[in-house]
C-alpha positions in Angstrom: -4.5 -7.8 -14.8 -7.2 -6.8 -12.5 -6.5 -6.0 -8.9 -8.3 -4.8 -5.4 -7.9 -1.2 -4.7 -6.8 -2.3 -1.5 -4.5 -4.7 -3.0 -1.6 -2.1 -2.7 -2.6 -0.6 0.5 -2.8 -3.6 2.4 0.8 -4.6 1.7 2.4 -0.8 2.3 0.6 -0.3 5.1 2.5 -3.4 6.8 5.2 -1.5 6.7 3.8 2.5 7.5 1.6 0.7 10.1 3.1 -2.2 11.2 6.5 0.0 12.0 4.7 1.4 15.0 4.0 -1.4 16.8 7.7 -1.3 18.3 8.4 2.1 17.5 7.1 5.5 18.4 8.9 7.6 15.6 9.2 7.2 12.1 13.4 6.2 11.0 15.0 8.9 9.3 16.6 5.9 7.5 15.1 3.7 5.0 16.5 1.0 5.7 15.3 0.5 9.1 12.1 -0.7 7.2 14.2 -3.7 6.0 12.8 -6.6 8.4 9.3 -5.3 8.0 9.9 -5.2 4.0 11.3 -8.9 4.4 8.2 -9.7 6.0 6.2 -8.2 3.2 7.4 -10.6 0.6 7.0 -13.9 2.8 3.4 -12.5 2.5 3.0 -12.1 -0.8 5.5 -15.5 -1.6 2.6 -17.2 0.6 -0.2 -15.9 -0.6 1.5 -16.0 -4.5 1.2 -12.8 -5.3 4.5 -11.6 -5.6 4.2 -11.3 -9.4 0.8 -8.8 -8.8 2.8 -6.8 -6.0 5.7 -5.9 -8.6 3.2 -4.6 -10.4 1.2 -2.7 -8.2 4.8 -1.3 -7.0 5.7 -0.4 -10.8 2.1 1.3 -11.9 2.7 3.5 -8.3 6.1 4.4 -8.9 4.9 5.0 -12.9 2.4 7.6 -11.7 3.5 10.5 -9.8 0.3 12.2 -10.0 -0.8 9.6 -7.7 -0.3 11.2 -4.1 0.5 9.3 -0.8 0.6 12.4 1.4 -1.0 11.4 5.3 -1.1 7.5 3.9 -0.1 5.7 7.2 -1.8 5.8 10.3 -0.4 7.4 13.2 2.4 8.8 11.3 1.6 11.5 8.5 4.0 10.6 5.7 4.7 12.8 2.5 4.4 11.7 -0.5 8.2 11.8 -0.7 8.5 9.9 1.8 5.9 6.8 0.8 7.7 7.0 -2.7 11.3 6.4 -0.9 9.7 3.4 0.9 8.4 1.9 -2.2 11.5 2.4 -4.1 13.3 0.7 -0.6 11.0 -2.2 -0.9 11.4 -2.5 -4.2 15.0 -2.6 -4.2 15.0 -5.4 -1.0 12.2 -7.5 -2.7 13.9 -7.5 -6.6 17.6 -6.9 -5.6 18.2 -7.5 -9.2 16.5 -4.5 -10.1 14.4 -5.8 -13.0 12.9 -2.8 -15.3 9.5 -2.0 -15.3 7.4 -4.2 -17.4 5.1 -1.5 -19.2 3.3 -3.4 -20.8 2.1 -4.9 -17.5 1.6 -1.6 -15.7 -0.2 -0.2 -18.3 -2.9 -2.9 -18.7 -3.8 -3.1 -14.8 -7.0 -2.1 -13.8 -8.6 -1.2 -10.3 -11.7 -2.8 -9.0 -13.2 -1.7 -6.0 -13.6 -4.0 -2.2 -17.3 -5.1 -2.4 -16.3 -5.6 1.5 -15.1 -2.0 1.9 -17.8 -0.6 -0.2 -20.2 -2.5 1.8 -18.9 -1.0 5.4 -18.9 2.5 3.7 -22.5 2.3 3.1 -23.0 0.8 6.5 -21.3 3.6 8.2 -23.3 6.1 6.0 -26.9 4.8 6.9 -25.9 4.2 10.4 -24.7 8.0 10.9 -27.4 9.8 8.7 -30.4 7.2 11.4 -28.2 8.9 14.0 -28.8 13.0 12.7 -32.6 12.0 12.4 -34.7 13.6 15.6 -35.5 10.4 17.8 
């Protein structure tokens, strides 16, 4: 399977972004991320890609080296703390807990945004024309 490397952040960042629209602090509970979480999967039941999600989730929580430290917006998580939310969402999205599928996580593949690569090289050119002497 071949996925977006925004794939994943799009989705998590619905909830460590979207919390903030009504609140000012992170919850020192999980589960206060429940609704937002609910929310989550009608999106990815819409746009049928529920199946990639779980995936995405399982290669993440698979792969501790990844880090999530400051991945959030306004609020600086930890890494411990992004984990917890995916292991939350997890839980509320696949109450049934299904294991891992290995096989699955271990044949994804990342392919980068030719959108966000495109802005990135945008934003480079524009700020090296502004360092040039007018």
């Amino acid at each position: 399977m071949i996925i977006r490397n925004t794939f994943f952040d799009r989705y998590l960042e619905m909830v460590t972004v979207g919390y903030f629209q009504y609140h000012t602090e992170a919850p020192t509970d999980v589960t206060k991320y429940r609704s937002i979480i609910e929310k989550m999967k009608r999106c990815a039941v819409q746009f049928q890609e529920l199946d990639v999600l779980k995936v995405a989730f399982d290669y993440y929580l698979s792969h501790p080296e990844i880090s999530f430290a400051n991945h959030g917006g306004r609020f600086p998580y930890t890494d411990a703390e992004v984990r917890e939310i995916i292991h939350f969402a997890r839980s509320v999205i696949w109450p049934d807990n299904p294991p891992i599928d290995e096989e699955a996580v271990s044949n994804l593949q990342f392919t980068p945004d030719p959108l966000l690569e495109l802005r990135q090289r945008w934003n480079q050119q524009k700020d090296q024309a502004l360092k040039q002497p007018a």
